[in-house]
C-alpha positions as MATLAB code, in Angstrom:
seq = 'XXXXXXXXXXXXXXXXXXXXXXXXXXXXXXXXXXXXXXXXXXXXXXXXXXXXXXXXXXXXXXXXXXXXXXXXXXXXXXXXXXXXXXXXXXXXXXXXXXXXXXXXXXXXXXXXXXXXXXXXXXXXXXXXXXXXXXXXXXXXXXXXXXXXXXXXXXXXXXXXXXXXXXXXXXXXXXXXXXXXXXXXXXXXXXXXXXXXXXXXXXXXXXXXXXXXXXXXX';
ca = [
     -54.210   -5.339   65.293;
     -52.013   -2.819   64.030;
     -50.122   -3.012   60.881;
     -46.977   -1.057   62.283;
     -44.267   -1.031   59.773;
     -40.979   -0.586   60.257;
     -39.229    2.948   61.005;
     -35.765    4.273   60.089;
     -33.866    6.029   62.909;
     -32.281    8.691   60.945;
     -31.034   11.526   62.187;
     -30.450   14.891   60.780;
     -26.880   17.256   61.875;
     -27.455   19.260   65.160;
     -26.757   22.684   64.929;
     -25.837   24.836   68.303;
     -28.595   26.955   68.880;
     -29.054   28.954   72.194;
     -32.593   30.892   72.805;
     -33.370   32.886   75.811;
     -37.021   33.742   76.555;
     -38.537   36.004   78.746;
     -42.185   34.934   80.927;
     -44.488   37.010   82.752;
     -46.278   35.544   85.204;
     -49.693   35.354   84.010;
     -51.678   35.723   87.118;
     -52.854   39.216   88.374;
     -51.788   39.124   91.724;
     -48.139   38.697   90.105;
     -48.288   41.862   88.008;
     -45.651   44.518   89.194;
     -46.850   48.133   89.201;
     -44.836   50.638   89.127;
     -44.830   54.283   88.937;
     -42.554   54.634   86.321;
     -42.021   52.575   83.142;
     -41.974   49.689   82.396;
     -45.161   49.481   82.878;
     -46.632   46.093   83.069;
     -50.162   45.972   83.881;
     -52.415   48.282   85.026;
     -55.517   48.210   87.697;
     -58.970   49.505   86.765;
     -60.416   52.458   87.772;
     -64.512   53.703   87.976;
     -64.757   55.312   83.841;
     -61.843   54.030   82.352;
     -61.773   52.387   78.969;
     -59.299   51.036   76.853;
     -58.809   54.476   74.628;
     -58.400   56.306   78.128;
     -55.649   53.531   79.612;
     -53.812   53.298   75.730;
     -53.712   57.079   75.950;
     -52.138   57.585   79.398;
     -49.172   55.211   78.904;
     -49.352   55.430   74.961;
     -49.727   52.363   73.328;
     -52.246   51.652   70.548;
     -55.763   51.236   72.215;
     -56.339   48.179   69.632;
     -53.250   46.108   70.881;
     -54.476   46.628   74.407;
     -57.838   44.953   73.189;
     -55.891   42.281   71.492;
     -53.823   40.903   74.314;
     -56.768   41.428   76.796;
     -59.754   39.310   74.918;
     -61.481   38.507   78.099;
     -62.316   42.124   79.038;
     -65.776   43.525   78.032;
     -64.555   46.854   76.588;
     -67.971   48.198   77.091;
     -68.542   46.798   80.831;
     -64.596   47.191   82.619;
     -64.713   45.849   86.235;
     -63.286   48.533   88.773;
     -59.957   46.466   90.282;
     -59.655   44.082   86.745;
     -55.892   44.196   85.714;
     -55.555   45.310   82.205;
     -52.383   43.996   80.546;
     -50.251   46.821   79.189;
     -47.117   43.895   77.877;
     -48.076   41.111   75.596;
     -47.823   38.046   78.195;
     -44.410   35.938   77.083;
     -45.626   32.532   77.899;
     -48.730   33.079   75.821;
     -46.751   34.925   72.585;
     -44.544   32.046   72.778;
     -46.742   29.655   72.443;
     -48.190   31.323   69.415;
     -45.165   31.705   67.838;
     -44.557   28.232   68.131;
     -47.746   27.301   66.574;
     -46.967   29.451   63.853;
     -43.561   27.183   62.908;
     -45.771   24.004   63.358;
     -48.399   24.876   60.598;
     -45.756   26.421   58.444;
     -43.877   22.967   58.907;
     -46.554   21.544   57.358;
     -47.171   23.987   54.753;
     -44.170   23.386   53.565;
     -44.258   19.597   53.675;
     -47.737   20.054   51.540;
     -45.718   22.531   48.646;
     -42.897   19.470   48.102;
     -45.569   17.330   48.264;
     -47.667   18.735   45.770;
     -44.754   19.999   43.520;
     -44.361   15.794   43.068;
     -47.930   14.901   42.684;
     -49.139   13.779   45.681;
     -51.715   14.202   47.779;
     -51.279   16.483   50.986;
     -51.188   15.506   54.606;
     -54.055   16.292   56.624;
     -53.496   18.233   60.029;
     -54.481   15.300   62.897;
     -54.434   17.340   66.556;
     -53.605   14.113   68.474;
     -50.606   14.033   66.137;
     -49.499   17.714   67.040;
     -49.558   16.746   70.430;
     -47.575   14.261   70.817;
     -45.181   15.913   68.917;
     -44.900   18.560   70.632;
     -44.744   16.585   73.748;
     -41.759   14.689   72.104;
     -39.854   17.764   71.363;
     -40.577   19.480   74.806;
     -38.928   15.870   76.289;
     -35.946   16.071   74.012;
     -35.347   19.954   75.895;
     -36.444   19.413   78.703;
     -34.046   15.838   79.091;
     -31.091   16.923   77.051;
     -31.535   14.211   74.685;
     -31.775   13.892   70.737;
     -32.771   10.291   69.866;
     -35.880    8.868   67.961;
     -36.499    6.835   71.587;
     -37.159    8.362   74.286;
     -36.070    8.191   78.164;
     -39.789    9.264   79.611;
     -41.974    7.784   76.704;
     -39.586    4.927   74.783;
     -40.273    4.792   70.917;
     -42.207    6.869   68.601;
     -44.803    3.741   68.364;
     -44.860    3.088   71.976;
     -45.636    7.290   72.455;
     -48.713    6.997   70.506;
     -49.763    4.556   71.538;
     -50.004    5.698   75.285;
     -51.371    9.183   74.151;
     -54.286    6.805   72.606;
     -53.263    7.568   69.022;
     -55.218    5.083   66.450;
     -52.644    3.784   63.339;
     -52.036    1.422   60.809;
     -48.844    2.907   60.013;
     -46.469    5.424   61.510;
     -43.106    7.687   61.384;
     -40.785    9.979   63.037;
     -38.979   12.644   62.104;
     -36.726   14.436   64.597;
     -34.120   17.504   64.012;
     -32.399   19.818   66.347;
     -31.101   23.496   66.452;
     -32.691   24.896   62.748;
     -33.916   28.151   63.796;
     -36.840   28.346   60.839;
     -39.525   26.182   59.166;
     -37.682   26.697   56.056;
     -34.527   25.596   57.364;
     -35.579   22.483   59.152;
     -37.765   21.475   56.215;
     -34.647   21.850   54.136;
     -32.897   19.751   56.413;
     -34.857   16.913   56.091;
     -35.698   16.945   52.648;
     -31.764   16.992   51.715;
     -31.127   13.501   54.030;
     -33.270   10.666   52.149;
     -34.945    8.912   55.196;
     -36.174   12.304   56.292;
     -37.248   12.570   52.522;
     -38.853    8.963   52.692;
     -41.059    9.741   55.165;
     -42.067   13.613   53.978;
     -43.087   12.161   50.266;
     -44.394    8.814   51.456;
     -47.690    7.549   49.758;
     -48.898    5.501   53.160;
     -48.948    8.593   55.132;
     -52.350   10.588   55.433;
     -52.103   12.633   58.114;
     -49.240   14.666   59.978;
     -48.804   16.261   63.523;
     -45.671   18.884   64.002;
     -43.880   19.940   67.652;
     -41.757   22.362   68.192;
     -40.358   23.963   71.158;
     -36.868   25.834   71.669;
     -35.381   24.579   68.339;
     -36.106   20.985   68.553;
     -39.147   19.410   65.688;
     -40.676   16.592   65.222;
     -42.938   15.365   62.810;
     -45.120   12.436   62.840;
     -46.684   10.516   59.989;
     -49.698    8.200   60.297;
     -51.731    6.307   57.923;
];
């Protein structure tokens, strides 16, 4: 049976935030082609090869390799679509990883800085967090308990999560790691839960300025 201790529901200041973001479909039969820029993707033709295509609409051949990994550079399929723009959907995603781990960084440096031992990375953690902050967007709510999932204990439990104890940290509209980490290390249950001794491991979601952390131990 779990041990599940008891969590405190505080809540750091909301700041307005608004962020617009642009998606490309990410199917080929979606591209647009056009004649004249923007050019979006482009269709491949008997002899071409990455230098050729980067050359003709000049881009850097090595970004074109980058942002198509699942083209054989030496072995290009006549009719393949070759992106010539970074997909949206895909960059954002990886920009939001990228705040996640450097949530955790951070956590880690104030963690060290006191002594203690750092919190280990747990990917069952990181997504249910970033399932809770997706909800808290995608339902226009800012609450520790959720409409679709109920509490933080009840979430990880249904996503299979194993525990002996657990907590939540939530915060809306900081724009950086830096900034949200700030956040929650200036309000003391925030703090509590960052520099806690029970906690092991940590999982971090973020999506359209809302984070959460979770702790478990």
């Amino acid at each position: 049976m779990k041990n599940v201790k008891k969590y405190n529901k505080y809540i750091s200041a909301v700041l307005s935030a608004t962020v617009a973001l642009g998606i490309y479909a990410s199917s080929a039969s979606a591209y647009e082609y056009f004649n004249e820029p923007p050019f979006k993707a482009y269709k491949v033709s008997k002899g071409d090869s990455f230098f050729y295509i980067a050359n003709r609409y000049g881009v850097d051949y090595r970004e074109l390799q980058r942002i198509n990994p699942n083209v054989d550079a030496r072995n290009m399929q006549v009719g393949s679509v070759i992106r010539l723009i970074e997909d949206k959907n895909n960059q954002t995603q990886s920009a939001d990883a990228t705040y996640e781990y450097e949530v955790v960084r951070l956590v880690n440096v104030e963690r060290e800085n006191r002594g203690l031992k750092p919190l280990s990375i747990r990917t069952e953690l990181q997504n249910v967090a970033e399932a809770k902050s997706k909800d808290m967007i995608n339902n226009n709510y800012f609450n520790h308990t959720s409409p679709t999932h109920g509490s933080p204990f009840e979430m990880l439990d249904a996503y299979g999560v194993q525990y002996r104890t657990a907590g939540e940290n939530i915060a809306k509209g900081q724009r950086t790691p830096e900034a949200v980490v700030k956040a929650w290390m200036n309000s003391a249950g925030h703090r509590k839960n960052i520099l806690s001794t029970s906690f092991t491991h940590i999982g971090v979601g973020y999506y359209k300025n809302a984070w959460t952390q979770l702790f478990t131990g």
